[in-house]
PLY file of the C-alpha trace (Angstrom):
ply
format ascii 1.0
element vertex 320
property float x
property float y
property float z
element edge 319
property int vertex1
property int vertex2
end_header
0.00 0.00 0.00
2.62 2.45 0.86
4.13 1.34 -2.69
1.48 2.61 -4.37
0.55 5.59 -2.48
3.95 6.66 -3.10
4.25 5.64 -6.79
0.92 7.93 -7.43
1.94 10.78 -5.37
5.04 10.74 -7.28
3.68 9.61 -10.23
1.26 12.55 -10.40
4.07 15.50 -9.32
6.25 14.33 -12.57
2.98 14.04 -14.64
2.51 17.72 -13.35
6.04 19.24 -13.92
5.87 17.70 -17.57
3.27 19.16 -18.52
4.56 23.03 -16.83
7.41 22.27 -19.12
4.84 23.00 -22.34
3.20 25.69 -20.17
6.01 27.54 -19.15
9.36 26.43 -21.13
10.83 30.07 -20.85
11.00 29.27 -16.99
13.35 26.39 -17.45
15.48 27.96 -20.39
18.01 29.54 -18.20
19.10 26.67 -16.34
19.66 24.36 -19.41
23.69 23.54 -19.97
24.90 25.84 -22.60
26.48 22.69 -23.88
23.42 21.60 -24.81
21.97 23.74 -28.28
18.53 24.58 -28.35
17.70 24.68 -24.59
13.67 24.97 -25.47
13.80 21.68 -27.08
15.33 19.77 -24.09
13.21 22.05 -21.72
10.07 20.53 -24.32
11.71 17.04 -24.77
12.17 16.34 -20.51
8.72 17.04 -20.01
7.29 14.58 -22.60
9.99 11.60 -20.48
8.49 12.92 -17.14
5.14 12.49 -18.61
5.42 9.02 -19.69
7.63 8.13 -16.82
4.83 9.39 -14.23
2.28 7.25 -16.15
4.15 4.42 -15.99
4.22 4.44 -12.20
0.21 4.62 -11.83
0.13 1.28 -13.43
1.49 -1.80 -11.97
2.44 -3.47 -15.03
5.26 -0.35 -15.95
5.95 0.43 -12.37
9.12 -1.37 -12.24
10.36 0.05 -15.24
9.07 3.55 -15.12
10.46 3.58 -11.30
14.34 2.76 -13.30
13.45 5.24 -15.80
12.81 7.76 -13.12
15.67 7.09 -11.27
17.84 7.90 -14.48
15.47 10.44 -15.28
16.33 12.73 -11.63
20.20 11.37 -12.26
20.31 13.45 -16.00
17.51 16.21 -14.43
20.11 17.21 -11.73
22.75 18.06 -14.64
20.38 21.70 -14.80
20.54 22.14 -10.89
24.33 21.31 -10.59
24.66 24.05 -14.04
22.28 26.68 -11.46
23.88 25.78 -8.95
28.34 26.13 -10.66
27.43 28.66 -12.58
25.36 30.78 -10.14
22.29 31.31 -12.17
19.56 32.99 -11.06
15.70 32.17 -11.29
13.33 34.04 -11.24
15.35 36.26 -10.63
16.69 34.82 -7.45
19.72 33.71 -6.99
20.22 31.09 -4.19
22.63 29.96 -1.75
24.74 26.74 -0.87
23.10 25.89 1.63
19.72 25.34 -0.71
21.62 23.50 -3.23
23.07 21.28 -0.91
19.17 20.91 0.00
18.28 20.53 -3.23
20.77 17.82 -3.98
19.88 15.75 -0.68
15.89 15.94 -2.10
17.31 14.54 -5.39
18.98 11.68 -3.72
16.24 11.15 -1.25
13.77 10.89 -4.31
16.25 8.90 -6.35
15.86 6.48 -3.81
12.05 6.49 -3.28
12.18 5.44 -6.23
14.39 2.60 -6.41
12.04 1.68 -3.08
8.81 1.63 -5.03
10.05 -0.50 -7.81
11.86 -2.69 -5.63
14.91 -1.85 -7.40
18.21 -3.04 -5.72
19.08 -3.02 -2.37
15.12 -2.77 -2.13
14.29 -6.00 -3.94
12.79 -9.25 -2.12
12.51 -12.53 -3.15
12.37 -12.81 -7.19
9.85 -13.60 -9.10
9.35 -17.06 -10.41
12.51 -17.17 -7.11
11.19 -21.25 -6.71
12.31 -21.83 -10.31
15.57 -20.70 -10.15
18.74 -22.71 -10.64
21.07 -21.02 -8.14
25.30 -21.98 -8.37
27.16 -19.92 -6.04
31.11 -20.27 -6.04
34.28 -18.16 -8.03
34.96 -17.51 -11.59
38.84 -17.10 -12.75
39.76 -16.92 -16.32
42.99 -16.29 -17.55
45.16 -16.31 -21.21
48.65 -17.39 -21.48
50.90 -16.45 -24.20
51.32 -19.97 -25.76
47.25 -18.95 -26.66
45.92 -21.08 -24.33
42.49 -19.58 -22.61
40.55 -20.24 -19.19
37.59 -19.86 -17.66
37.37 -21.92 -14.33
34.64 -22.56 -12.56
34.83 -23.54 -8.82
31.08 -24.10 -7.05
30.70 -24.18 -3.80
26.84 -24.37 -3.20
24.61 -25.43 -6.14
21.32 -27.69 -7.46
24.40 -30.05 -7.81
26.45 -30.01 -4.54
29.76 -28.48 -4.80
31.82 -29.60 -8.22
34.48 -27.79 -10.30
34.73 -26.93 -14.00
37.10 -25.50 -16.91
36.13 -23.93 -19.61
39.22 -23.78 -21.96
40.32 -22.65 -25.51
43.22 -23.77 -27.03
45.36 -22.08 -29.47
42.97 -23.61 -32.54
40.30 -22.55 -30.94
38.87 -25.69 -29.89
36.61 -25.18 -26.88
37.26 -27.99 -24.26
35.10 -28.46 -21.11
37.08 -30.56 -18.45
34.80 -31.56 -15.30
34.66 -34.47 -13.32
31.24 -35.47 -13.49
29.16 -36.80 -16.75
25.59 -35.28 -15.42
27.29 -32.04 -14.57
29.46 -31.71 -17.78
26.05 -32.37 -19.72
24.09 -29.97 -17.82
26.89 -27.64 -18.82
27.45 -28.49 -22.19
24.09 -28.00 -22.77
24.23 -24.16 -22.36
27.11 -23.46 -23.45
29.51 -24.91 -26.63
32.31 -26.89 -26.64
34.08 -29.24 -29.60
34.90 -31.56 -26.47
33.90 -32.63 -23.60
36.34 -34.78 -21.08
35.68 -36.22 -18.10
38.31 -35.91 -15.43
38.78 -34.81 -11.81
39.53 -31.19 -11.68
41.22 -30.76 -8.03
41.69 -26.91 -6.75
43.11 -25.58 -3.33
42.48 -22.31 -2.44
44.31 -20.03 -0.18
43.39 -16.85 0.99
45.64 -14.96 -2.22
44.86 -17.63 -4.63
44.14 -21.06 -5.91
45.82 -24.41 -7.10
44.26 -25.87 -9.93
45.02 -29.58 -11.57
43.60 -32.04 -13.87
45.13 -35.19 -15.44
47.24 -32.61 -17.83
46.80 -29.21 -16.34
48.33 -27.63 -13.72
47.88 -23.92 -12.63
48.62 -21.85 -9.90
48.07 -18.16 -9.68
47.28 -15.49 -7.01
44.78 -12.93 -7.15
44.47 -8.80 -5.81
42.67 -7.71 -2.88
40.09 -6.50 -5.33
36.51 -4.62 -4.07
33.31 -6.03 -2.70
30.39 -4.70 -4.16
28.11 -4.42 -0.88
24.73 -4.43 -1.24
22.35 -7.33 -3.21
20.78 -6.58 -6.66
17.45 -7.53 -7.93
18.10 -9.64 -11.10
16.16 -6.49 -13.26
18.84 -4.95 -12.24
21.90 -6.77 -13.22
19.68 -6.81 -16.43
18.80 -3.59 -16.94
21.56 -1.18 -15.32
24.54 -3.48 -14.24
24.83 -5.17 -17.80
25.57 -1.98 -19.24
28.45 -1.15 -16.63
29.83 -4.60 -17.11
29.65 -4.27 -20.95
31.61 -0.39 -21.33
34.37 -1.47 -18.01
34.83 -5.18 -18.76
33.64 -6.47 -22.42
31.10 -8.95 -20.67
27.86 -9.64 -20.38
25.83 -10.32 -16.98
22.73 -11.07 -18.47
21.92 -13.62 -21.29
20.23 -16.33 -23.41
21.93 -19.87 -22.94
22.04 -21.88 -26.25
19.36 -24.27 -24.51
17.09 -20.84 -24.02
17.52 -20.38 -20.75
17.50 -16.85 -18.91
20.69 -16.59 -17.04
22.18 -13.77 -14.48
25.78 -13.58 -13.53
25.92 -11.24 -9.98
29.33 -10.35 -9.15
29.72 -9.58 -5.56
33.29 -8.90 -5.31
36.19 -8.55 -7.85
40.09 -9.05 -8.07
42.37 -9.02 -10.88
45.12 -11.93 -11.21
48.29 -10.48 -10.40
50.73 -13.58 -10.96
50.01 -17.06 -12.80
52.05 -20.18 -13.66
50.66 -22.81 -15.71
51.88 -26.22 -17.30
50.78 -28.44 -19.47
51.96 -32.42 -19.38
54.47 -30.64 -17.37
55.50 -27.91 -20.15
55.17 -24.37 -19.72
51.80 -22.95 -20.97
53.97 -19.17 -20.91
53.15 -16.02 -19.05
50.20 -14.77 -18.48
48.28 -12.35 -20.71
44.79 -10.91 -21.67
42.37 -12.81 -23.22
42.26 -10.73 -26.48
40.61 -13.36 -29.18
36.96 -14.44 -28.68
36.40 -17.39 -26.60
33.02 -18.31 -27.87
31.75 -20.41 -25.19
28.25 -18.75 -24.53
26.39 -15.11 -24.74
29.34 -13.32 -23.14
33.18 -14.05 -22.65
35.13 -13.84 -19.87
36.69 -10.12 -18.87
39.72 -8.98 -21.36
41.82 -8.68 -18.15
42.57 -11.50 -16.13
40.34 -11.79 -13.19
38.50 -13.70 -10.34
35.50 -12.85 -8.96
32.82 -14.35 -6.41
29.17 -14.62 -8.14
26.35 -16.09 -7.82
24.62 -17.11 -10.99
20.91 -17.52 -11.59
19.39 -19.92 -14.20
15.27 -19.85 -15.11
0 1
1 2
2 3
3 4
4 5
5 6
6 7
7 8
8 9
9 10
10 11
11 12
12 13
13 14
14 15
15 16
16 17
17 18
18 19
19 20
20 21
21 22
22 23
23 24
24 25
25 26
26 27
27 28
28 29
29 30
30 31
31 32
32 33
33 34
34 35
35 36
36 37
37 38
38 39
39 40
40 41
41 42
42 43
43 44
44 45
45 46
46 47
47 48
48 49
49 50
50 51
51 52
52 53
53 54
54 55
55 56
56 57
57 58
58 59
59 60
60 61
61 62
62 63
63 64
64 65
65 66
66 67
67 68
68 69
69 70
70 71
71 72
72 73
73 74
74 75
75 76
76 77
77 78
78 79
79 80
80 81
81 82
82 83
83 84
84 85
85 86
86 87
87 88
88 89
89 90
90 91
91 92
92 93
93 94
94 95
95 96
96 97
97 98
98 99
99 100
100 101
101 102
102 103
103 104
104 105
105 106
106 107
107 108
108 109
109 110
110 111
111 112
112 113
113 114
114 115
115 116
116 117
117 118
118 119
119 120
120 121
121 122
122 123
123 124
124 125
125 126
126 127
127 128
128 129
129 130
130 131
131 132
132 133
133 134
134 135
135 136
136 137
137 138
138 139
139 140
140 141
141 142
142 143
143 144
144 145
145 146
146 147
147 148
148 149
149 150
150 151
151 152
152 153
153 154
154 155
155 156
156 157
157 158
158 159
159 160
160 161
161 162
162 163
163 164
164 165
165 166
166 167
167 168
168 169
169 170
170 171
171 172
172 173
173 174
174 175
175 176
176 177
177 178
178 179
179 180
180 181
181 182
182 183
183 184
184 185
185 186
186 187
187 188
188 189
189 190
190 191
191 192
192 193
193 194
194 195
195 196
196 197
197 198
198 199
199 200
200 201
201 202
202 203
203 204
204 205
205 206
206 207
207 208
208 209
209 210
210 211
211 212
212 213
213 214
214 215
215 216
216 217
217 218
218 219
219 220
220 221
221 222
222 223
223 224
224 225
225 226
226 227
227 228
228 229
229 230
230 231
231 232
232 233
233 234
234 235
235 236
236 237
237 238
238 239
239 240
240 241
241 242
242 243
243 244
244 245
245 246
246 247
247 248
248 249
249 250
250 251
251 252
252 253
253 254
254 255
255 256
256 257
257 258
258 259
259 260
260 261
261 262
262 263
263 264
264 265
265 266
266 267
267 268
268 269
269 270
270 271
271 272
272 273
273 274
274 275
275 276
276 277
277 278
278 279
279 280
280 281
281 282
282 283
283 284
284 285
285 286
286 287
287 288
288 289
289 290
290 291
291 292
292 293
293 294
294 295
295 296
296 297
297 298
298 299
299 300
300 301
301 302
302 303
303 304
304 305
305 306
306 307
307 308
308 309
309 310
310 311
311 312
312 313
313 314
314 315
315 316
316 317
317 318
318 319
């Protein structure tokens, strides 16, 4: 109830201020960037978003995505405050103080999050929908290249649908995509979202320490440590990661943290905390596999590869 009162209270002021925009544009002309030419058209265009943004929140059905869009919406609006507020312009022929901008930019934040709140947006979001359905593995990615050309993605899963197993993804220098795991149901569950030219069964051993792990298989052997990296601290609703994390991931780190699997499945990678591999040995039926690089050619195996820089990360992924 206190969703929706505040999603139509909102909902209404924005539908309100839109439509002052056509009513009185000349009011909001001053405070429009001077980057930006034409100031009456983005005065004119900003009220036709806040329009259809606060119509979107009187309806369930668009709430959760008009709530995002309003978030964004305040985020870009504030660019005209910040411009009043640097450039000390005055309006109506006021000009104002600190100490109301500062107001003005803890109202902004407050409403950003109302928002957030009444679309259950992340750190707001319960339970998920469909949350009974969902195929949860929780454990650590690491991928890796190595100058011989040699690629990995390793999987190590600590809680999942499964128990706890572990995984490699690997391209070799051909590009032949090899899965290694050490269980036949597990490597076809696997193989079945993702694409491999071969699939062997072996055990795939790793140690970890608190800087890094120890991986072997019947041929491979790898050890590498890892940065202190950054936590990210707060849970995300799986919109989300869809919606607004994706894009982060895709400009920062060339991946992808939302997806199709080849067996149509909807799948969510959340990364809760990220460190970049700092130092990495790796053999090969005992030879050298060389030093450790980026992974700079395509690896193929699914909707998105692994980060250009080498990298290990905590996640928990979500299948439906």
């Amino acid at each position: 109830m206190l969703r929706f009162v505040g999603s139509f209270l909102i909902g209404i002021a924005l539908i309100s201020i839109g439509i002052d925009h056509f009513v009185n544009p000349d009011w909001y002309v001053p405070i429009v960037p001077s980057l930006l030419d034409v100031p009456k058209f983005w005065v004119l265009f900003s009220g036709v978003v806040e329009i259809v943004v606060g119509l979107g929140l009187l309806f369930p059905k668009t709430r959760t995505y008009a709530s995002l869009s309003g978030a964004w919406l305040l985020v870009f609006l504030y660019i005209a405050n910040a411009n009043m507020w640097i450039n000390n312009i005055p309006l109506d022929g006021i000009t104002y103080s600190t100490p109301w901008h500062v107001a003005r930019l803890v109202i902004q934040i407050i409403l950003i999050l109302l928002l957030c709140w009444i679309g259950e947006i992340t750190p707001f979001k319960g339970k998920e929908k469909l949350y009974h359905q969902l195929e949860i593995f929780e454990g650590r990615i690491t991928s890796m290249g190595f100058s011989s050309g040699h690629r990995f993605v390793i999987g190590q899963w600590n809680d999942t649908p499964f128990g706890s197993f572990n995984d490699i993804m690997w391209v070799t220098p051909n590009q032949k995509r090899i899965l290694v795991c050490g269980d036949e149901k597990i490597a076809s569950y696997i193989s079945s979202m993702y694409t491999f030219e071969e699939v062997a069964i072996q055990p795939v051993s790793i140690d970890e320490n608190p800087n890094g792990l120890q991986i072997k298989t019947n041929s491979i052997e790898i050890s590498l440590e890892w940065s202190k990296g950054f936590t990210i601290p707060f849970r995300r609703s799986l919109f989300f990661i869809k919606n607004v994390e994706s894009w982060f991931a895709k400009i920062f780190f060339k991946t992808k943290t939302y997806g199709i699997t080849n067996n149509h499945r909807k799948e969510w990678y959340m990364i809760n905390h990220l460190s970049n591999v700092i130092q990495c040995e790796g053999y090969m039926n005992n030879e050298t596999l060389g030093t450790l690089s980026n992974i700079d050619e395509t690896c193929g195996f699914g909707f998105s590869d692994p980060p250009r820089k080498p990298s290990s990360v905590l996640v928990k992924t979500h299948i439906l």
